[in-house]
Residue, then its C-alpha position, 0 to 999 in steps of 0.5 A: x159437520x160441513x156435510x149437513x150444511x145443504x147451503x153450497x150443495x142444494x143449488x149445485x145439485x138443482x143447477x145440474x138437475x135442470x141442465x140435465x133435464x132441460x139440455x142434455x136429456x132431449x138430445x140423448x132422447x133423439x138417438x135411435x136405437x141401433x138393434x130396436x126390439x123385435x115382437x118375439x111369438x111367446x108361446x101361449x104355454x110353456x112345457x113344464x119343467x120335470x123335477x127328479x126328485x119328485 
């Protein structure tokens, strides 16, 4: 079965692996985010939540 023969597909799989980390990864790093995240209050203690049935 030529799927299990890991010959041709190891070194395509790290050739892409490295290209990614070593190229691609530190440029897509360097982007802002366009809404970066707000500190929200959360509120030292929530309401419980009434159940009907009990």
């Amino acid at each position: 079965m030529p799927q299990l023969n890991p010959a041709p597909w190891f070194p395509i799989m790290l050739l892409t692996w490295f290209t990614f980390s070593l190229l691609i990864q530190p440029k897509l790093l360097t982007f802002t985010t366009t809404n970066p995240p707000l500190n929200k209050n959360i509120p030292t203690k929530p309401t419980p939540w009434t159940w009907p049935w009990a």
